[in-house]
C-alpha positions as CSV (number, residue, x, y, z in Angstrom):
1,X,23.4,39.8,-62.2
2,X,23.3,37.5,-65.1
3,X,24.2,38.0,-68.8
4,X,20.5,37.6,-69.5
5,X,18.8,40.1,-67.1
6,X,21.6,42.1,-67.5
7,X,20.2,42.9,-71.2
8,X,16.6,42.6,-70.2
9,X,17.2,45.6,-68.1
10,X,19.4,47.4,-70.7
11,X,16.5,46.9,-73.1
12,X,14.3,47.9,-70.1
13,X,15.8,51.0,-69.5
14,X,16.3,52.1,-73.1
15,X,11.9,51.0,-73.4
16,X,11.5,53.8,-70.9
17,X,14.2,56.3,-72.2
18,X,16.7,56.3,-69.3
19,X,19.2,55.4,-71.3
20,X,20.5,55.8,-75.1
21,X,22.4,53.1,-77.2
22,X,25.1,53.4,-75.2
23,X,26.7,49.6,-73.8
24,X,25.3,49.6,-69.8
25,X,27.6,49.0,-67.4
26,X,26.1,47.4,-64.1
27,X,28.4,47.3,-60.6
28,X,27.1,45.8,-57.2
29,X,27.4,48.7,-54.4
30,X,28.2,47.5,-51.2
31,X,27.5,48.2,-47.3
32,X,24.4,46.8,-47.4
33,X,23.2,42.9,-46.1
34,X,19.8,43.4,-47.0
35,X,18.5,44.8,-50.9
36,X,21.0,44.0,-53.8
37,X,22.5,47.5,-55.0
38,X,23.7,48.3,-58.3
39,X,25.3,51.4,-60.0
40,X,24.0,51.6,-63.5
41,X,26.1,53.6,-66.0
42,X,25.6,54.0,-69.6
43,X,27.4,57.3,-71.3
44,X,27.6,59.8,-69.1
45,X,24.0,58.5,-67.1
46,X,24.5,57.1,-63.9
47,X,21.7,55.9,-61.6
48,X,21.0,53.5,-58.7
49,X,19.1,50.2,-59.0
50,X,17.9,48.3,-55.9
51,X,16.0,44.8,-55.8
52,X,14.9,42.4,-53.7
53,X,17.1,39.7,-53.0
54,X,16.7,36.1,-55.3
55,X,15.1,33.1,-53.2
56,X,13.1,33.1,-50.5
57,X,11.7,35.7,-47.9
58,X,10.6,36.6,-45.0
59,X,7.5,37.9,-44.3
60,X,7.3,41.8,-44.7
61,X,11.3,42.0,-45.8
62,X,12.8,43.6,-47.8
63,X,9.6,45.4,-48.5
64,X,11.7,47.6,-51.4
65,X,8.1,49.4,-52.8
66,X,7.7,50.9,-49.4
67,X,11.5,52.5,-50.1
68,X,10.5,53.7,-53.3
69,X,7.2,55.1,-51.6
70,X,8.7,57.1,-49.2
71,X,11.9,58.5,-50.6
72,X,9.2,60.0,-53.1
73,X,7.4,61.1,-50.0
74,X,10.5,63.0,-49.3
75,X,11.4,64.6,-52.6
76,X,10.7,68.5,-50.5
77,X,10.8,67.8,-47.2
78,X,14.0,69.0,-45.3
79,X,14.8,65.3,-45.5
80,X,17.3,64.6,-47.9
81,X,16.6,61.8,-49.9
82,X,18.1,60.2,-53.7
83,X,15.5,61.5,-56.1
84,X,13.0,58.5,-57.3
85,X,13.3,57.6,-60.5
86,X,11.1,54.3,-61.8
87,X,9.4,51.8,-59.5
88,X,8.9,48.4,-61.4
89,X,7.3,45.4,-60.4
90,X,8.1,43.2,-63.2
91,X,9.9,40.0,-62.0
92,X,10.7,39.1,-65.9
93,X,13.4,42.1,-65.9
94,X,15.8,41.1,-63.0
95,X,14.3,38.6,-61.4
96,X,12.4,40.5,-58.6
97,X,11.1,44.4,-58.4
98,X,13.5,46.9,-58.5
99,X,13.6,50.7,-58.3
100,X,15.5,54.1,-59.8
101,X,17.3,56.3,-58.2
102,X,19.1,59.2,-58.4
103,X,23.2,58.6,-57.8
104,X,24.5,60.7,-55.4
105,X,28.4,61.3,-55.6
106,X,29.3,61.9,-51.8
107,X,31.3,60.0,-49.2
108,X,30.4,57.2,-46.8
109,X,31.4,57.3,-43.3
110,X,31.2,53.2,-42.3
111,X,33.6,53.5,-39.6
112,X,31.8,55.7,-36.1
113,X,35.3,56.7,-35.4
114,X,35.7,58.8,-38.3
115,X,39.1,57.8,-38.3
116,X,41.3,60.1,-40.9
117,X,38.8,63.4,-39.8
118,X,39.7,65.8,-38.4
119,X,38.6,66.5,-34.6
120,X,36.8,69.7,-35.6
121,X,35.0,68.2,-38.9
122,X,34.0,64.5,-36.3
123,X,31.9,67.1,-34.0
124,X,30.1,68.5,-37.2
125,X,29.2,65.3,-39.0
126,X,27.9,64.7,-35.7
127,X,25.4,67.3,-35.6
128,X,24.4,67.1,-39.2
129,X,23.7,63.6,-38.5
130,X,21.7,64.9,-35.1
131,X,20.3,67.4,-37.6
132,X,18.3,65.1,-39.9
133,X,17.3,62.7,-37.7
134,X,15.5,65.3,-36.2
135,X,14.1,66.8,-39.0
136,X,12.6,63.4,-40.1
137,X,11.1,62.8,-36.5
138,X,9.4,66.6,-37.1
139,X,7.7,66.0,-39.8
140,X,3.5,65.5,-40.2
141,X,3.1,61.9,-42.2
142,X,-0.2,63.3,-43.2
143,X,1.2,66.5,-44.9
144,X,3.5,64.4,-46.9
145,X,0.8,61.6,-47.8
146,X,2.2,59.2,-45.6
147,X,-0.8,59.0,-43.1
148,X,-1.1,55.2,-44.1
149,X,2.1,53.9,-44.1
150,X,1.7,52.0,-40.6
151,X,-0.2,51.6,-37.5
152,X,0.7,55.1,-35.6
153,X,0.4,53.1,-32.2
154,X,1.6,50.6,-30.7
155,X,5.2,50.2,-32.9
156,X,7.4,48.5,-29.8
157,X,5.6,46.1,-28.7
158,X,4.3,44.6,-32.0
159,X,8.2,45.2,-33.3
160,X,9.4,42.8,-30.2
161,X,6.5,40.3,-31.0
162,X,7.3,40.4,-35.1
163,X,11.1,39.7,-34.3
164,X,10.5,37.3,-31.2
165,X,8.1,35.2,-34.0
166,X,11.3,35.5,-36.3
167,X,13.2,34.0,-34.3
168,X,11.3,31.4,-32.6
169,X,10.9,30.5,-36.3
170,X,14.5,30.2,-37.2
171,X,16.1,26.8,-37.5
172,X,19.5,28.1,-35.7
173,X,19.7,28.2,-32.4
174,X,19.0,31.1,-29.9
175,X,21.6,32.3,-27.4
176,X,19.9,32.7,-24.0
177,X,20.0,36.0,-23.7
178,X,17.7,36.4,-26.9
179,X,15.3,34.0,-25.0
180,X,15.6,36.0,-21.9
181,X,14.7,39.7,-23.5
182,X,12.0,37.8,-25.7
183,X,10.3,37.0,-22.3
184,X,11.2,40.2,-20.4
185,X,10.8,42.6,-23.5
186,X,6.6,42.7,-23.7
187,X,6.2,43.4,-19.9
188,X,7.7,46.0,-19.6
189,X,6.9,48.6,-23.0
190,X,6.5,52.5,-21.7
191,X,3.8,54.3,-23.4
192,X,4.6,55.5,-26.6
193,X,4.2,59.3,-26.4
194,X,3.3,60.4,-29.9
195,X,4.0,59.1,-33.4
196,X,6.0,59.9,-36.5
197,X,7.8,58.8,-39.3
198,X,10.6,56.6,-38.6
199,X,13.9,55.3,-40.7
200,X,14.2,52.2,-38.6
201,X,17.6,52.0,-39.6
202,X,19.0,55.2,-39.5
203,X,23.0,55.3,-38.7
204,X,26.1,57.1,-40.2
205,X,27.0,54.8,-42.9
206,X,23.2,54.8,-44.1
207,X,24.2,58.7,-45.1
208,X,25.6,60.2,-48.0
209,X,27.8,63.4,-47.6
210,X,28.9,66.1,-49.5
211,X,32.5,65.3,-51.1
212,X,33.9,68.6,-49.4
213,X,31.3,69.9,-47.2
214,X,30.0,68.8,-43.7
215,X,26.1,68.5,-45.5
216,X,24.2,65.2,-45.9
217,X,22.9,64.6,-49.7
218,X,20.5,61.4,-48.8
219,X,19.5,59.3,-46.3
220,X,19.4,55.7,-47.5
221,X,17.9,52.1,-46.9
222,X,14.0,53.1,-46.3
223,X,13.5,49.3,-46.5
224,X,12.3,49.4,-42.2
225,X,10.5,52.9,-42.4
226,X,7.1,53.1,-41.1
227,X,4.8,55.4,-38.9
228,X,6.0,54.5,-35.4
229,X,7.6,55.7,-32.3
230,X,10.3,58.2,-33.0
231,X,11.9,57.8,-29.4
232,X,12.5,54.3,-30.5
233,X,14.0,55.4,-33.8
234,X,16.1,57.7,-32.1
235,X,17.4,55.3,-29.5
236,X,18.1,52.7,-32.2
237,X,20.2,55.2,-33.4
238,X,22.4,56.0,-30.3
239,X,23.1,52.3,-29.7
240,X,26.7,53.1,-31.0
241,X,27.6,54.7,-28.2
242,X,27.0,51.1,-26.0
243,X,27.9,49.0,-28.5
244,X,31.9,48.4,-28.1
245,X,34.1,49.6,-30.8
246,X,35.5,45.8,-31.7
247,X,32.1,44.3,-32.3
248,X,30.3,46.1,-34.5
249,X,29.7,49.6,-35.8
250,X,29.8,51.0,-32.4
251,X,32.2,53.4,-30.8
252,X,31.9,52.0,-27.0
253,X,34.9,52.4,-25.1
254,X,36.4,54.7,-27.1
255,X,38.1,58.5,-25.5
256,X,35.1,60.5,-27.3
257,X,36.7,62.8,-25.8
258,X,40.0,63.1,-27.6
259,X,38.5,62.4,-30.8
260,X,35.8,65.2,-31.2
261,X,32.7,63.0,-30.8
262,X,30.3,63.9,-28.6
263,X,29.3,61.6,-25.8
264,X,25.8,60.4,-25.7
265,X,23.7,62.5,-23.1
266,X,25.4,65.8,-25.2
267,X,24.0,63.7,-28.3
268,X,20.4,63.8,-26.8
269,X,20.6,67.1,-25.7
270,X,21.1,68.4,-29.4
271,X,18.2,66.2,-30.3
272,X,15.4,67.0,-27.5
273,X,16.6,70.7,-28.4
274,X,15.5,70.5,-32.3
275,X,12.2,68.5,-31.5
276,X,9.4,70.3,-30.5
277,X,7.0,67.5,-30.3
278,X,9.2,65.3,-27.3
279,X,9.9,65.6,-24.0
280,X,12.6,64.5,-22.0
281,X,12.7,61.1,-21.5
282,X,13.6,59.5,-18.4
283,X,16.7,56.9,-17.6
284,X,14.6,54.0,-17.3
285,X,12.3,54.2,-20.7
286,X,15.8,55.4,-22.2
287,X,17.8,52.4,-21.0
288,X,14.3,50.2,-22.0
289,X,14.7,51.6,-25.8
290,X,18.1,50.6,-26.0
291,X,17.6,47.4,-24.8
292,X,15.0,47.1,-27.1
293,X,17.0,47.9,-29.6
294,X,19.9,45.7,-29.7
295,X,17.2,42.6,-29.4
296,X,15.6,43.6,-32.8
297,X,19.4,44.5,-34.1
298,X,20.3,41.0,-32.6
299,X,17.5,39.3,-34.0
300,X,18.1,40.8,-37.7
301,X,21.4,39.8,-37.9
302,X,20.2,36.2,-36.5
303,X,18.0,36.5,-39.9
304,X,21.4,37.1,-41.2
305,X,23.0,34.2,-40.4
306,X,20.1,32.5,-41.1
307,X,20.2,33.7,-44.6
308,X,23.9,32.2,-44.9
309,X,23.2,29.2,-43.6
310,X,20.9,29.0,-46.5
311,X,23.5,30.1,-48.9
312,X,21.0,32.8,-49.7
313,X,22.7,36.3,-48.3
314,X,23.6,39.3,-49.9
315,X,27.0,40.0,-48.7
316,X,29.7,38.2,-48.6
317,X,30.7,39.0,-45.0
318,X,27.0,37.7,-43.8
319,X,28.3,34.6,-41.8
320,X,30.6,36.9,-39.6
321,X,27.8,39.5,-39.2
322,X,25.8,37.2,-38.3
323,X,27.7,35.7,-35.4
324,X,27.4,39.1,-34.0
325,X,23.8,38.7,-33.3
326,X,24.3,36.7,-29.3
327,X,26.8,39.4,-28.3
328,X,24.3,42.4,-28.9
329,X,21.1,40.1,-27.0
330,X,24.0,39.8,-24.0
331,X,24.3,44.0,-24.3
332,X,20.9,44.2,-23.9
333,X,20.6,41.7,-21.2
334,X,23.1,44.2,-19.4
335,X,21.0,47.6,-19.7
336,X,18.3,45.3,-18.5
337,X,20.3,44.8,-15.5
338,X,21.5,48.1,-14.7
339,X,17.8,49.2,-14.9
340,X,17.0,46.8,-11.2
């Protein structure tokens, strides 16, 4: 951020009282390859800004008011979200629309592994993750005012047609594997047994814990929440466990075992058990949402790469990232074929 926006927002966020006379100090959070994050200190205030990214967008991305939208939903649900603090919409002030919220001091697990946990505390940041995904997938939308924040039905098969138009739209190349589940993908979408309100990007290192306890603060990165199918949102979820430890963010291949984590079926057991709107799910449609799954993952970091090739990404690790996006379409290639 600029020396210019960097007082239009200080001036911005004395205007609205957030702040006194105190100098602002503005530093870029990382983990993220999508919304621009900044910690925004002045005195002893501290807040979160988030923004779009500068340049040009897709369609529907980074769609940062739907964030700010639903983490408000959230303020008393058993979800725990960042508080909302300010929506704006004025592009004079940073360049895009940005939101306020609340900082929460916790720790950030990036690594699946947990590595420097202990065995005992990997089981229970396990099931406290296990714990709110579930408690997001049980609530009503329409008892938090969230009845129209998407089309309840039908979330898979216009999430593989949104992606497969993404890609057939980039200007980089497409492995074969991405061409292959964009063709088999839409033939074979199970019914989507009820609806609810999904993360679309929920994962470890999207969670904020306690400093000392086992207890998630907030939930973070709304940007891909919508009304949809929660079994989706859950599988999107578990792809860690298929997703090899060297590639990315997974911990496939790894002796769960030895480390405390639990393996996946355990992992859907605790789930199915603190849901009482799903049913068991059978290996098929299972193996189907995972496949599912790593294609849209494969096809958002293609958007990635695409985004470097433009010189126009967020982080600075977005070329690597992005060359992760054939290897995932090949993983889901694979489930495809263990399902015939």
């Amino acid at each position: 951020m600029n020396a210019e926006r960097q007082a239009q927002l200080h001036a911005w966020l004395r205007e609205h009282g957030f702040i006194g006379p105190t100098p602002l100090e503005i530093t870029p959070l990382t983990g993220g390859q999508s919304n621009p994050t900044y910690l925004l200190s002045s005195g002893t205030e501290r807040m979160v800004l988030r923004k779009q990214p500068d340049g040009p967008l897709l369609k529907s991305a980074h769609a940062i008011d739907r964030e700010y939208r639903v983490i408000s939903a959230l303020q008393q649900s058993a979800v725990p979200v960042p508080q909302a603090l300010a929506w704006c919409d004025d592009t004079h002030i940073v360049g895009t629309p940005f939101y306020l919220m609340e900082f929460l001091e916790g720790r950030v697990f990036v690594d699946q592994s947990l590595p420097g946990v202990l065995n005992t505390e990997r089981e229970k940041i396990y099931r406290e993750m296990n714990r709110v995904i579930a408690a997001l997938h049980e609530l009503d939308p329409d008892e938090i005012g969230l009845g129209d924040y998407g089309r309840r039905e039908g979330f898979v098969a216009r999430q593989i047609d949104r992606w497969s138009r993404n890609l057939q739209a980039s200007p980089l190349p497409l492995s074969e594997d991405m061409r292959f589940m964009m063709d088999w993908l839409p033939q074979h979408v199970p019914e989507q047994a009820r609806s609810g309100l999904i993360h679309g990007d929920y994962r470890l290192d999207n969670l904020i814990f306690h400093p000392t306890e086992v207890r998630v603060l907030g939930v973070l990165d709304w940007e891909l929440s919508t009304l949809g199918d929660p079994m989706s949102d859950f599988a999107y979820h578990c792809m860690s466990w298929h997703i090899p430890h060297y590639l990315w963010r997974g911990i496939g291949g790894l002796d769960l075992r030895s480390l405390g984590i639990p393996d996946e079926s355990s992992y859907r057991r605790w789930y199915l058990q603190r849901v009482s709107k799903i049913a068991a799910i059978d290996e098929k449609s299972w193996r189907f949402y995972l496949s599912f799954n790593l294609f849209r993952m494969s096809a958002i970091l293609h958007g990635i790469a695409e985004r470097a090739h433009q010189g126009n990404a967020n982080a600075d690790d977005a070329v690597t990232t992005g060359k992760k996006a054939a290897p995932l379409a090949t993983l889901a290639r694979n489930l495809v074929d263990a399902n015939h």
